[in-house]
C-alpha positions in Angstrom: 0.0 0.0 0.0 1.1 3.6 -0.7 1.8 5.3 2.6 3.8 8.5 1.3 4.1 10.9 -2.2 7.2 10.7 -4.2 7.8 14.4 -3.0 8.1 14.0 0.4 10.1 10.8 -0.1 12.5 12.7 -2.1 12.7 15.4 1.1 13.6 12.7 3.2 16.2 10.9 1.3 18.4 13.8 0.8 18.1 15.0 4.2 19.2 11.6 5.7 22.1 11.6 3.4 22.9 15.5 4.4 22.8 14.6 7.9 25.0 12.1 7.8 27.6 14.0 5.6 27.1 16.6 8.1 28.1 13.7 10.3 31.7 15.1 9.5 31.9 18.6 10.7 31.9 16.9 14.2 34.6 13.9 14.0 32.6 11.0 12.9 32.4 10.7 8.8 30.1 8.6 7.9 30.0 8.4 4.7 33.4 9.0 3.8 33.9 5.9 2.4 31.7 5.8 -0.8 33.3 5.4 -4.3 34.2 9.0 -6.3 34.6 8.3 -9.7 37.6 10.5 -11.4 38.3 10.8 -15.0 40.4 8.3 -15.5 43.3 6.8 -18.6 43.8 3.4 -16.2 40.3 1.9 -15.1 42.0 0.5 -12.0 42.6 4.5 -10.6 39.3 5.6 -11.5 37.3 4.7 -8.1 38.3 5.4 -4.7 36.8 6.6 -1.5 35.7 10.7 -1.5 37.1 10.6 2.0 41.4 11.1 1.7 41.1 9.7 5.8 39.6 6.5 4.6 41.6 3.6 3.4 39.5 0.9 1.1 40.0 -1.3 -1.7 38.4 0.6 -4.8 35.6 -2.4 -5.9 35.0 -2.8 -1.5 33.9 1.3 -1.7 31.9 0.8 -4.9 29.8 -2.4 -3.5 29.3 -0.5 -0.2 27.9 2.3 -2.3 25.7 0.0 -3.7 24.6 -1.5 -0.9 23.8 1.6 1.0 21.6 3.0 -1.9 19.9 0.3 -2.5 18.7 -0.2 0.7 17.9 3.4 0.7 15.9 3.2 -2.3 14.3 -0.1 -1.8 12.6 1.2 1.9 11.4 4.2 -0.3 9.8 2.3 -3.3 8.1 0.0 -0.8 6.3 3.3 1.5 5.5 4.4 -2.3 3.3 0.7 -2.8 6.0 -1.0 -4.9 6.9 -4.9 -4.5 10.5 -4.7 -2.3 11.8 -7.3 -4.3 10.8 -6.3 -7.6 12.3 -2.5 -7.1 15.8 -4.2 -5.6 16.2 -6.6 -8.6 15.3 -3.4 -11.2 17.2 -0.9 -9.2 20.3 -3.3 -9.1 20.0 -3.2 -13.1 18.9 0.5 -13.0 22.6 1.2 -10.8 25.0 -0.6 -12.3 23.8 0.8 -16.3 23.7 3.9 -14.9 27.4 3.3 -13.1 28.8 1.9 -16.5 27.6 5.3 -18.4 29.0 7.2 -15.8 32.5 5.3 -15.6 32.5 5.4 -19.3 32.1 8.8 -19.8 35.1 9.6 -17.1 37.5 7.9 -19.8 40.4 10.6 -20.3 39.7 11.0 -24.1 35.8 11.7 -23.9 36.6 13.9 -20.3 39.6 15.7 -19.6 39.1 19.3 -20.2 41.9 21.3 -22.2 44.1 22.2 -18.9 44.6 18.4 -17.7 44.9 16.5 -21.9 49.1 16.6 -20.9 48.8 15.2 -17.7 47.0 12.1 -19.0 49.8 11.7 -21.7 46.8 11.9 -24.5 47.0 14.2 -27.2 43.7 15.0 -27.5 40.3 14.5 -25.1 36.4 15.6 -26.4 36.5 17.8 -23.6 33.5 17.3 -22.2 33.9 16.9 -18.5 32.6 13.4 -16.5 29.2 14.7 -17.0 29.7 13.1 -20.9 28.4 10.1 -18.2 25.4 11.4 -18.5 24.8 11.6 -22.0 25.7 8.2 -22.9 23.1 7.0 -19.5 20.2 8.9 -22.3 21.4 7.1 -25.1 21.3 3.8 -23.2 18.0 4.7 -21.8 16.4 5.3 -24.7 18.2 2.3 -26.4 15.9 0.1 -24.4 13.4 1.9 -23.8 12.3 2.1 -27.6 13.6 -1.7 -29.0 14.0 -3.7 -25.4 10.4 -2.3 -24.0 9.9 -5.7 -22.6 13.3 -5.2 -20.4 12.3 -2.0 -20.1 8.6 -3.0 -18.7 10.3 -5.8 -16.3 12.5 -2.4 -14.8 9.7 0.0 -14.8 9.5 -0.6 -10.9 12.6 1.5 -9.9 12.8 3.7 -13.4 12.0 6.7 -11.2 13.5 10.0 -12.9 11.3 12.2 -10.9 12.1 10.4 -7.6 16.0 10.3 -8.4 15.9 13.9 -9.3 14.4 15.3 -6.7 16.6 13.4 -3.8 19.1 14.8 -6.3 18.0 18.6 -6.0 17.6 18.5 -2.1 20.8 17.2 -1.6 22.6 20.2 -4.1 21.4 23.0 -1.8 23.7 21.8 0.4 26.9 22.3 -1.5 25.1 25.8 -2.9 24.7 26.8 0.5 28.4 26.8 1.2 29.3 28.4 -2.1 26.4 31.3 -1.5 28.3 31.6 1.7 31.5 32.3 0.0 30.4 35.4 -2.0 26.9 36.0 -0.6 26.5 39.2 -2.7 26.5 37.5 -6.3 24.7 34.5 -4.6 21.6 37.0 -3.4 22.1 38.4 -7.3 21.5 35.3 -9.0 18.3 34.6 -6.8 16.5 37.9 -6.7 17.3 38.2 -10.5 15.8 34.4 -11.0 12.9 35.4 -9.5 12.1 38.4 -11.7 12.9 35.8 -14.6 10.5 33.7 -13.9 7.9 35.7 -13.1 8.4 37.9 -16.7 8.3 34.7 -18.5 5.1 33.0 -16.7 3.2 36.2 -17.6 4.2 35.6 -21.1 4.6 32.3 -21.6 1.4 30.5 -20.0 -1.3 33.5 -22.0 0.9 33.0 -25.6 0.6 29.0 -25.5 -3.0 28.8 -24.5 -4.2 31.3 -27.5 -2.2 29.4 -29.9 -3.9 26.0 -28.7 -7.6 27.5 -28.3 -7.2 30.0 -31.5 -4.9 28.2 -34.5 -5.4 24.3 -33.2 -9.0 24.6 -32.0 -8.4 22.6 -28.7 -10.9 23.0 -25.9 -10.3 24.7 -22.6 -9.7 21.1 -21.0 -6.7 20.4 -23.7 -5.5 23.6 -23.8 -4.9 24.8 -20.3 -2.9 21.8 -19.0 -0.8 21.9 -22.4 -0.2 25.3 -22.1 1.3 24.9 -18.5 3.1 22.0 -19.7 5.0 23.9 -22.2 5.4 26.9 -20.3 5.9 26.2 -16.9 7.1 23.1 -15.1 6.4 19.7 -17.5 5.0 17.2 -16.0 3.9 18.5 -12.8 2.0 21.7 -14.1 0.7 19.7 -16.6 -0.7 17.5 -14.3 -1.7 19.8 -11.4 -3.6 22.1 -13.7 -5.2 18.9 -15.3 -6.4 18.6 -11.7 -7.1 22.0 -10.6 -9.6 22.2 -14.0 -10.9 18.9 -13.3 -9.6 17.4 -16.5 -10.0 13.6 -17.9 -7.1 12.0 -16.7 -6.1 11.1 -20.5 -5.5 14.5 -20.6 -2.4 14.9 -18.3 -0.7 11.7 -19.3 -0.7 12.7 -23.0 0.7 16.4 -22.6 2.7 14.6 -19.8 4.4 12.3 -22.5 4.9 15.1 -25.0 6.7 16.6 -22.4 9.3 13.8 -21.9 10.3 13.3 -25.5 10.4 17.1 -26.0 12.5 17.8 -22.9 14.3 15.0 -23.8 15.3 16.7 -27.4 16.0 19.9 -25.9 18.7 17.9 -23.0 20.4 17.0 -26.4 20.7 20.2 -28.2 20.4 23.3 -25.7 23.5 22.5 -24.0 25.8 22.2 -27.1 24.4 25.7 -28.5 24.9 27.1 -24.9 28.3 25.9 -24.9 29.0 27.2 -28.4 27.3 30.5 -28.3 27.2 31.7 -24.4 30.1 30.3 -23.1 30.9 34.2 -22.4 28.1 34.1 -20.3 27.8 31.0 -18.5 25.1 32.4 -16.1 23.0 33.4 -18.8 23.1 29.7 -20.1 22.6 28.4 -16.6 19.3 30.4 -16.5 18.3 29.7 -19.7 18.3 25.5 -18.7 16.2 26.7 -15.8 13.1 28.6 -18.1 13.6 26.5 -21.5 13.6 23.1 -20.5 10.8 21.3 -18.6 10.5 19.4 -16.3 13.1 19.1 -13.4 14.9 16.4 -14.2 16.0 17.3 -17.8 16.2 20.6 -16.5 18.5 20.3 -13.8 20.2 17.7 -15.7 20.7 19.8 -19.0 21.8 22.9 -16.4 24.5 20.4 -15.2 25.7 19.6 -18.7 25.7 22.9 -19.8 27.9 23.7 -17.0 30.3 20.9 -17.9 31.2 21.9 -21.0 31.1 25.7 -20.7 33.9 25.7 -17.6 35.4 22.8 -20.3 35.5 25.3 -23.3 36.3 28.7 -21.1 39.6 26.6 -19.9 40.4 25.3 -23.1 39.9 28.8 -25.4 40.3 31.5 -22.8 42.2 29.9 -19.8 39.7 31.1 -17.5 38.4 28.6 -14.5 35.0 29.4 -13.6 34.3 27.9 -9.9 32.3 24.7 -10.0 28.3 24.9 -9.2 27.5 28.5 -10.0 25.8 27.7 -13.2 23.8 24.8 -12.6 22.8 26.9 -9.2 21.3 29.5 -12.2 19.5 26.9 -13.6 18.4 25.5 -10.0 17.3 29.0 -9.1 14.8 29.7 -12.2 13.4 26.3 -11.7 12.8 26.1 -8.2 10.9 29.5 -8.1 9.1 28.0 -11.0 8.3 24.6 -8.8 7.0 27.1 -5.7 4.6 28.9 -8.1 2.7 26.0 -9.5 0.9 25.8 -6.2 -0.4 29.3 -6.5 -1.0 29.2 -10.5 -3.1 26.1 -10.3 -4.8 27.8 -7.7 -5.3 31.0 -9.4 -6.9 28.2 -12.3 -9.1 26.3 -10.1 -10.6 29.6 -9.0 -11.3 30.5 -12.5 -12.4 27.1 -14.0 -14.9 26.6 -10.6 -16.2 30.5 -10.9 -16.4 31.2 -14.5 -15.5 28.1 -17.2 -17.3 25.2 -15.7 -19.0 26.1 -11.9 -20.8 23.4 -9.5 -23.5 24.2 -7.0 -22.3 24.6 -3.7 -18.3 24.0 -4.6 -15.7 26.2 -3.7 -12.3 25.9 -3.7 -9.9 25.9 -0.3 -7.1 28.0 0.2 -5.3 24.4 1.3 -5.0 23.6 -2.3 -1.8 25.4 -2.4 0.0 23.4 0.2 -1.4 20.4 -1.7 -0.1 21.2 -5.0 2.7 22.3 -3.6 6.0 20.7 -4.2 7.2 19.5 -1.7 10.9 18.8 -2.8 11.5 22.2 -2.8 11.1 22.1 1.3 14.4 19.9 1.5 16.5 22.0 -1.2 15.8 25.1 1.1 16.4 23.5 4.2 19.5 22.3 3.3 20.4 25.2 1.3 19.8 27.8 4.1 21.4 25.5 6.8 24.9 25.6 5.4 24.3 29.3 4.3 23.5 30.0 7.6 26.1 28.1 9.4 29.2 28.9 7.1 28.3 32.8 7.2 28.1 32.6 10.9 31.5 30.7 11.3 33.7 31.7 8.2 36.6 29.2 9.5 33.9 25.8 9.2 34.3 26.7 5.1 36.8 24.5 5.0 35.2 21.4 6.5 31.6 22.2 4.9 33.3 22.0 1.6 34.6 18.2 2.2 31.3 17.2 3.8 29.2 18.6 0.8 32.3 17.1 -1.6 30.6 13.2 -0.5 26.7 14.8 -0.8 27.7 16.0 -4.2 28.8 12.5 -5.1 25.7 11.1 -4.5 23.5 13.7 -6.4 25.9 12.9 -9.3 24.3 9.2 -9.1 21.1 10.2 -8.8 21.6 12.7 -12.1 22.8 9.7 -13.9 19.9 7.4 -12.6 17.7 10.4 -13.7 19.3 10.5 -17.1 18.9 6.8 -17.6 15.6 6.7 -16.6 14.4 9.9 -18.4 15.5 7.8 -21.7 13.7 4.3 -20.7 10.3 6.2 -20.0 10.4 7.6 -23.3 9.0 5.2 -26.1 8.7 6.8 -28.9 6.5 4.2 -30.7 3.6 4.3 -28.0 3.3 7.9 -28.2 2.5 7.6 -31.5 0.0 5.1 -31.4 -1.8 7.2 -29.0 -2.3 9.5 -31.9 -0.4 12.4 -30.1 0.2 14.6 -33.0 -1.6 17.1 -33.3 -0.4 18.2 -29.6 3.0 17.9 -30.3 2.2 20.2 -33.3 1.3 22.9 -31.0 4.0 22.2 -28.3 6.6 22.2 -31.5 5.4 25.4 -32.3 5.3 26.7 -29.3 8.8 25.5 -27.8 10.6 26.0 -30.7 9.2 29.1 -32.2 9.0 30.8 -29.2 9.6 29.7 -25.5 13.0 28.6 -25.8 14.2 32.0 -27.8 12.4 34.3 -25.6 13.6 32.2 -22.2 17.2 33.2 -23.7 16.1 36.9 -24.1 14.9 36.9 -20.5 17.8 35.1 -19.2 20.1 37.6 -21.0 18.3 40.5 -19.8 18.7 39.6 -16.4 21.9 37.6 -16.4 24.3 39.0 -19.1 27.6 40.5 -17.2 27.2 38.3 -14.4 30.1 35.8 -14.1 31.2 33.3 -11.6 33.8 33.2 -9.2 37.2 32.1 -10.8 38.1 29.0 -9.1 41.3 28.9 -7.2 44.7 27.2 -9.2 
C-alpha cells in the first residue's frame, strides 16, 4: 500500500544523506567511504573513497555504495506501494547501467578538459567533462526503452526519474549553500534576479501558448490549459496539477505529460551544445536559460549540469579562464525552483477561475489548502539544506573549509542520482507508444510553441537579467 508521495520521499532521502555527511563537521564521517569516480586513462585509478582519511579497496567502496543505496531506495519504493523485491532486482540493473555510463564517460579522451589532456599523456580528449556520463546513461535509456520495451517494462519498478531527481536537487542545496556563503552578494544576485525571470516569463509564456492551442489548433479549454502549462511552466507536474485543478480527464495529463518527456528529452540533447558554443561568455545566462527552457526538473537540472560541464570545459580550453564549480547549474536550480514554488499558487489562481467562470458546481468552492497540496514539496528539502549551510558557514567563516569536504561526499551522490535520472528519463520515453496514442496534433502545438518561441524568448529573458554576471574564478 502507498503510505507517502514521491515528493516527500525525495525530502527525506536527501536529508538523511545530508545529515549524515554533516556527520563530519563533528569527527565522525560517515559516509566518507563511498566510491568517487575520477576521469580516469587506467580503469584501476578511476574509483576510490571521496574521504582522503579512509583507506579501502576501490571495488569494496563501490559495492558499499551499492549496498547503501539500495537499501535506501528499496525502503522508499516499498512506502510508495511497490513490491521490495521487484524495485531491488530493477534498481540493481537500474545502478550498475547507470554506473557503467557514468564510468564510461570519465575515460580521459571523452573527459579531460583542455588544462589536464598533458597530464594524462593523451593528445587530444572531447573535452567534455565526466558529465559526458550522462549523455551516454540517455542514449542507453532510450536504447531500451524504444527496442528492449519488454526489459524495459520488467525495470519499470525502480525507473524513477522524478524520484532520483528530486533526492538529487535537495541534496545540491547543500553544496550551494556553502558556495552562497562564500560570495553572498553575487549568490543574493542570482536569486533575486531568477525570481524576476521567472515571473516575466510565466506572464508571457502560459497566455501566448493557451491562445495558440484554443485560437490556431481549435483545442478545448480542457486540452489547452494543462498543455499550455506543460509547455510553459514546469512539464509534467503543471501539466498534471492544472489537469487537476480544471478537473480534466485524466487522458489529458498523461498525453501532454508524454509530450513533455520526449520534447525535454530533445531539448537535453541540443540546448547544452548551442549554450556551450554561443554563451560560453556568459555561463550564467546559459545556466538560466536551462532553468526557463527546458521542462521538467529532471532534464532541466540535468541539461543545467551539462551545460555547466562543458562551458567551464571550453572557457579553460579557449580562454584559460576557470570558472568555480556549481555556480551555473545553481542558475539553472534558481529559475526552476521558483518556477516549482509557483505551481501551487498558479493552479490555484486556475481552479478559481475554472470553478467561478468556465465550468462552476453548486455549492463547490475551492480551499485555500490547495496550495499546500499542489505544492511541491521537494523544494522544502533544497531550502532546508540550502539555508542551513548558508546560515552556518556565514556565521562561522573558519567551518568553510570542513563544509566543503562534507558537501564534496553529498555532491557525489546527487551525481548518481543525475545519472539514474538521465537513464531513466530515456527508458520512459517510447517513442513508438506515443505515437500510437495519436499524439500529433499536440505535439504540433508544443513544437510550435517551444521552438518558435519559448526557448528563444527564455534566452532573451535570461540575457536580460543575467548578461555580465560571471562566476567566481576558481582557485589554481
Amino acid at each position: 500500500m502507498k503510505t507517502h508521495s514521491e515528493d516527500w520521499l525525495a525530502v527525506w532521502l536527501g536529508l538523511l544523506i545530508f545529515v549524515l555527511a554533516l556527520a563530519a563537521l563533528m569527527g565522525a564521517d560517515l559516509l566518507g567511504w563511498s566510491a568517487q569516480l575520477k576521469v580516469w586513462i587506467d580503469p584501476a585509478k578511476a574509483i576510490a573513497p571521496v574521504s582522503k582519511s579512509v583507506s579501502l579497496p576501490p571495488l569494496l567502496s563501490l559495492a558499499l555504495t551499492f549496498v547503501f543505496l539500495l537499501v535506501l531506495l528499496t525502503a522508499a519504493a516499498v512506502l510508495l506501494g511497490a513490491d521490495a523485491r521487484r524495485f531491488a532486482a530493477g534498481f540493481t540493473v537500474v545502478f550498475w547501467l547507470s554506473y557503467a555510463c557514468w564510468f564510461a564517460g570519465h575515460y580521459a579522451w571523452i573527459a579531460a578538459t583542455a588544462d589536464k589532456v598533458e597530464s594524462f599523456g593523451i593528445p587530444w580528449s572531447l573535452n567534455l567533462t565526466g558529465e559526458a556520463g550522462y549523455i551516454l546513461a540517455l542514449i542507453v535509456g532510450l536504447i531500451i526503452g524504444n527496442f528492449f520495451t519488454g526489459a524495459a517494462d520488467r525495470l519499470s519498478t525502480a525507473v524513477r526519474p522524478e524520484l532520483y531527481i528530486k533526492t538529487a536537487i535537495v541534496i545540491m542545496g547543500a553544496a550551494l549553500g556553502v558556495k552562497s556563503a562564500e560570495t553572498l552578494g553575487l549568490a543574493a544576485n542570482v536569486m533575486f534576479r531568477g525570481l524576476c525571470a521567472v515571473i516575466e516569463a510565466y506572464l508571457i509564456y502560459w497566455a501566448v501558448v493557451y491562445f495558440l492551442a484554443r485560437r490556431y489548433f481549435g483545442f478545448s479549454r480542457e486540452w489547452a490549459a494543462p498543455l499550455a502549462s506543460g509547455i510553459s511552466i514546469c512539464g509534467v507536474s503543471a501539466a498534471i496539477a492544472t489537469g487537476a485543478a480544471i478537473r480534466a480527464r485524466p487522458v489529458v495529463a498523461i498525453m501532454v505529460s508524454s509530450l513533455v518527456v520526449i520534447f525535454a528529452v530533445v531539448e537535453l540533447v541540443l540546448l547544452p551544445f548551442l549554450a556551450q558554443l554561443f554563451l560560453h561568455h556568459e555561463p550564467m545566462v546559459a545556466g538560466a536559460w536551462m532553468g526557463l527552457a527546458v521542462k521538467t526538473d529532471g532534464a532541466a537540472i540535468a541539461s543545467g549540469a551539462v551545460t555547466e560541464a562543458l562551458i567551464r570545459a571550453r572557457a579553460i580550453a579557449v580562454d584559460g579562464v576557470h570558472y568555480e564549480e556549481g555556480w551555473i547549474v545553481m542558475a539553472t536550480t534558481t529559475t526552476k525552483i521558483f518556477i516549482d514554488i509557483f505551481i501551487g499558487i498558479w493552479t490555484f489562481i486556475l481552479a478559481i477561475i475554472w470553478t467561478t467562470s468556465i465550468d462552476p458546481r453548486p455549492g463547490e468552492k475551492v480551499r485555500v489548502a490547495e496550495i499546500w497540496d499542489r505544492f511541491p514539496k521537494f523544494v522544502i528539502g533544497y531550502l532546508l539544506t540550502f539555508l542551513f549551510m548558508l546560515w552556518l558557514c556565514v556565521a562561522n567563516k573558519d567551518i568553510i573549509g570542513a563544509a566543503k569536504a562534507a558537501t564534496d561526499e553529498t555532491n557525489l551522490y546527487r551525481q548518481l542520482f543525475f545519472v539514474m535520472t538521465f537513464l531513466s528519463i530515456g527508458m520512459v520515453t517510447n517513442f513508438a507508444r506515443l505515437k500510437e496514442e495519436g499524439i500529433g496534433r499536440l505535439a504540433a502545438v508544443y513544437a510550435v510553441s517551444l521552438f518558435g518561441f519559448i526557448i528563444w524568448f527564455g534566452l532573451v529573458i535570461s540575457w536580460i537579467f543575467f548578461a555580465g554576471i560571471k562566476p567566481p574564478l576558481a582557485e589554481p
